[in-house]
C-alpha positions in Angstrom: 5.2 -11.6 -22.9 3.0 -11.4 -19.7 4.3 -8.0 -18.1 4.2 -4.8 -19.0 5.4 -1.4 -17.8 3.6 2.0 -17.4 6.6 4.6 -16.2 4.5 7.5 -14.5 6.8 8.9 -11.9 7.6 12.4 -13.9 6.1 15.6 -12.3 5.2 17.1 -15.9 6.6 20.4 -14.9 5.1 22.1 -18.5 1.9 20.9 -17.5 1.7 22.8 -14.4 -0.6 24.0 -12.9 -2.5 20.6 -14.2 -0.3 18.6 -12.5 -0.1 20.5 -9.2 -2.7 18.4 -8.0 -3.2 15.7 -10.4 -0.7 13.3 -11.8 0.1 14.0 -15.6 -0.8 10.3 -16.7 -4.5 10.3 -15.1 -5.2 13.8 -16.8 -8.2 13.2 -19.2 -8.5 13.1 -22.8 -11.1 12.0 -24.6 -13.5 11.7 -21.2 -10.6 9.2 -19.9 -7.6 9.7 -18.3 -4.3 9.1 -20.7 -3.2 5.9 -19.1 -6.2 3.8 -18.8 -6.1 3.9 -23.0 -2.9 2.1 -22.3 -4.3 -0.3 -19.7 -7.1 -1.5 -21.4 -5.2 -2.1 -24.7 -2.6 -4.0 -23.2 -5.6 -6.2 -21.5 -6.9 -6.9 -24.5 -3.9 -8.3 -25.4 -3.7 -10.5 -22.6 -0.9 -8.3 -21.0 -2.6 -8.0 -17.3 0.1 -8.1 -15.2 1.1 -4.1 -15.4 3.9 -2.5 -13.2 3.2 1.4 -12.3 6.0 3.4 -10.9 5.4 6.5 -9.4 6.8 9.5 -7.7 4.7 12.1 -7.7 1.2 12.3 -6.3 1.9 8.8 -6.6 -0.6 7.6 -4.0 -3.1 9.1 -6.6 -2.5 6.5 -9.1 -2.4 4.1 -7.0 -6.2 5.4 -5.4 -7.6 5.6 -8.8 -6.5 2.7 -10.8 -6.4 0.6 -7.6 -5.5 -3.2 -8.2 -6.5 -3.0 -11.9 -9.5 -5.6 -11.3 -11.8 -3.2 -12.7 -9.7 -3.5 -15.7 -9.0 -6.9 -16.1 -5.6 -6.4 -14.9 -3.4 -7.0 -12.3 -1.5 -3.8 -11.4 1.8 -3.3 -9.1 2.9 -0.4 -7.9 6.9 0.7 -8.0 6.8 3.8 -5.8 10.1 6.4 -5.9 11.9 8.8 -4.1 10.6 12.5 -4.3 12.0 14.0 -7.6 12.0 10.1 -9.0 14.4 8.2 -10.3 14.8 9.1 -14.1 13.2 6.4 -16.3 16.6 3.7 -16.4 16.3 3.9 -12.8 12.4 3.6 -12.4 13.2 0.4 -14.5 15.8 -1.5 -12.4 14.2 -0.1 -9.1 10.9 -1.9 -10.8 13.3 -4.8 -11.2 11.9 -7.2 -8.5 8.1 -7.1 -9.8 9.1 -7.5 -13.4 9.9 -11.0 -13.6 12.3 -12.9 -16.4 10.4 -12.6 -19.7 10.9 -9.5 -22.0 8.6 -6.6 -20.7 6.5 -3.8 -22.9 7.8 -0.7 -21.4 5.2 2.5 -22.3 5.5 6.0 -21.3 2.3 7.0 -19.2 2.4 10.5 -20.5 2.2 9.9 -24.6 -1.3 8.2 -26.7 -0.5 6.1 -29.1 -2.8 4.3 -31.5 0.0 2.3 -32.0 -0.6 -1.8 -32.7 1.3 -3.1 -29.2 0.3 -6.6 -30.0 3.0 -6.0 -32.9 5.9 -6.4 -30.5 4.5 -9.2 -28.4 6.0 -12.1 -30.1 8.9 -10.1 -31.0 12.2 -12.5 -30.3 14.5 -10.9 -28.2 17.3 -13.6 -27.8 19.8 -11.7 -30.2 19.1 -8.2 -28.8 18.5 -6.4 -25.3 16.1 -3.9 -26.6 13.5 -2.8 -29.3 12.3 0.8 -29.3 9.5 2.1 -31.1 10.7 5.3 -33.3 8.1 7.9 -34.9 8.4 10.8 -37.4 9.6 14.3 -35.3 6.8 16.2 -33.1 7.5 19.9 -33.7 8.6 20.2 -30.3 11.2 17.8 -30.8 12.4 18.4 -34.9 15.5 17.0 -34.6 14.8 13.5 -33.6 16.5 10.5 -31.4 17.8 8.0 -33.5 18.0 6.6 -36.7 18.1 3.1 -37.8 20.3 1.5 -40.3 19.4 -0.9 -43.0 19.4 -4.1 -40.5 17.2 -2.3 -38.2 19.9 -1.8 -35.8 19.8 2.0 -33.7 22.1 4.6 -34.4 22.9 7.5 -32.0 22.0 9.6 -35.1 19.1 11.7 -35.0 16.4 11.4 -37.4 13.6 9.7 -35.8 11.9 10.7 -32.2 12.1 7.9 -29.6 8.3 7.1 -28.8 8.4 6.2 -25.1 7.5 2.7 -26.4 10.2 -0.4 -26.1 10.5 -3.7 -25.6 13.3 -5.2 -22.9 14.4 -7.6 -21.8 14.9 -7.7 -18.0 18.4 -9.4 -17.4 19.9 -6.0 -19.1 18.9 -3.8 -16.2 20.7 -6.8 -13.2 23.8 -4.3 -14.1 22.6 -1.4 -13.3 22.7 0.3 -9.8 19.5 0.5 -7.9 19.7 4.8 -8.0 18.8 7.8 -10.3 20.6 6.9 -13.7 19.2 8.3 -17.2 18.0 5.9 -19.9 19.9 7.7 -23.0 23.5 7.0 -21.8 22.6 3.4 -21.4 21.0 3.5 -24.8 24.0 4.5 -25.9 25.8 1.8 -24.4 24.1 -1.0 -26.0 24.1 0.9 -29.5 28.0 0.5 -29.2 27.0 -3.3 -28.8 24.9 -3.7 -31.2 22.3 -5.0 -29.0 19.4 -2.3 -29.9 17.0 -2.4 -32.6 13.9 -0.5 -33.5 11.1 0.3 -36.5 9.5 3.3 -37.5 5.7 3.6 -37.0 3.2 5.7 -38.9 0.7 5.3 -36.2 -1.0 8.4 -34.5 1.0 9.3 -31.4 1.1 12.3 -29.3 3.7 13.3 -26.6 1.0 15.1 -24.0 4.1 17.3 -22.8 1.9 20.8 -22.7 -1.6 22.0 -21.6 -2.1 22.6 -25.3 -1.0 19.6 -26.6 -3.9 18.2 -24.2 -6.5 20.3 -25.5 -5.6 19.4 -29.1 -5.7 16.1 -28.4 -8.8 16.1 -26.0 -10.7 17.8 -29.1 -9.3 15.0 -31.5 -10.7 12.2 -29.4 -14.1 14.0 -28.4 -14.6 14.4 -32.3 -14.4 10.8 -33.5 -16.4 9.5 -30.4 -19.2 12.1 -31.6 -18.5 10.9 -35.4 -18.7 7.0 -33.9 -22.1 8.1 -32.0 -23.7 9.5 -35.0 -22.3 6.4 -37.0 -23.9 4.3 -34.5 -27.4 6.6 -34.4 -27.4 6.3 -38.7 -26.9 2.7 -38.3 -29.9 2.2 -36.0 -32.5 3.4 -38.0 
């Protein structure tokens, strides 16, 4: 896997007014904004070829994060129509930069401490995707999906889709280049068998409101402070 894709063309209409003027993945937690945590660990994975889309404030991003050099990556830039294209279509429009391989596909608006290097080897020949499923937010308590005992998705709820999948990039050749939801295609290749997932325990966080940015601001700030005075124990 040498490609991966950060989809960061929503406005983040419950973040307002944060994201009147600032795009809802660069707003900070932690003293960093939320998709640079994403960046740098897929770089240290030896992912650096990372595809942005955008949509709004989109020439933001692409100001800020700039070619990715100062990252160690190598970032392209998928711009969209105002309003965006929904996320199944901010993949196929992406379709020309993404290349043949299998892509890691992330949402730009969650943190995850998540393990991506899990799903880099991950062989894709005998499916078309491989989402990433996590216990229900309270914001979300009745879940996604549910998996049965091969691993195989179910258009059950049970577990909440975490914006984190693997896919492979032939699937989306189908699909018209124009607005098109991700769930009804999910639902397609459920019907086909072709979509599997896992359940992770790992600490993840939808940022979908302002207070969901403060709790998680104060969670980050807290264990850099613990890993300072770690650090300040250690050096006497």
């Amino acid at each position: 896997m040498h490609t991966a894709m950060i989809l960061a063309a929503g406005r983040g209409e419950r973040m307002r007014p944060l994201t009147d003027t600032t795009p809802k993945p660069l707003l900070m937690a932690g003293g960093k904004p939320l998709m640079v945590y994403h960046i740098e660990r897929l770089v240290s994975l030896g992912i650096r070829h990372i595809v942005i889309n955008h949509a709004w404030l989109g020439e933001k991003i692409e100001s800020f994060l700039g070619d990715g050099s100062r990252y160690g990556a190598r970032i392209e830039y998928s711009p969209e129509e105002p309003g965006g294209l929904e996320t199944l279509g901010g993949l196929r429009h992406a379709l020309p930069l993404l290349g043949e391989d299998p892509i890691l596909a992330v949402n730009g608006d969650v943190y995850t401490e998540y393990d991506f290097g899990s799903l880099i080897d991950l062989p894709m020949e005998d499916r078309a995707g491989h989402l990433v499923l996590v216990s229900n937010p309270p914001h979300h308590p009745k879940g996604d999906f549910s998996l049965d005992e091969s691993g195989r998705v179910q258009d059950v709820p049970g577990y909440t889709f975490s914006g984190i999948a693997v896919y492979r990039t032939d699937i989306f050749r189908e699909i018209p280049d124009v607005r098109a939801p991700l769930r009804p295609f999910f639902q397609k290749l459920i019907r086909e068998g072709r979509l599997t997932g896992e359940i992770t325990s790992a600490f993840w966080c939808d940022v979908g409101t302002p207070e969901r940015l403060k709790n998680l601001d104060e969670r980050l700030r807290s264990r850099l402070e613990n890993a300072d005075l770690k650090s300040a124990e250690e050096d006497r």
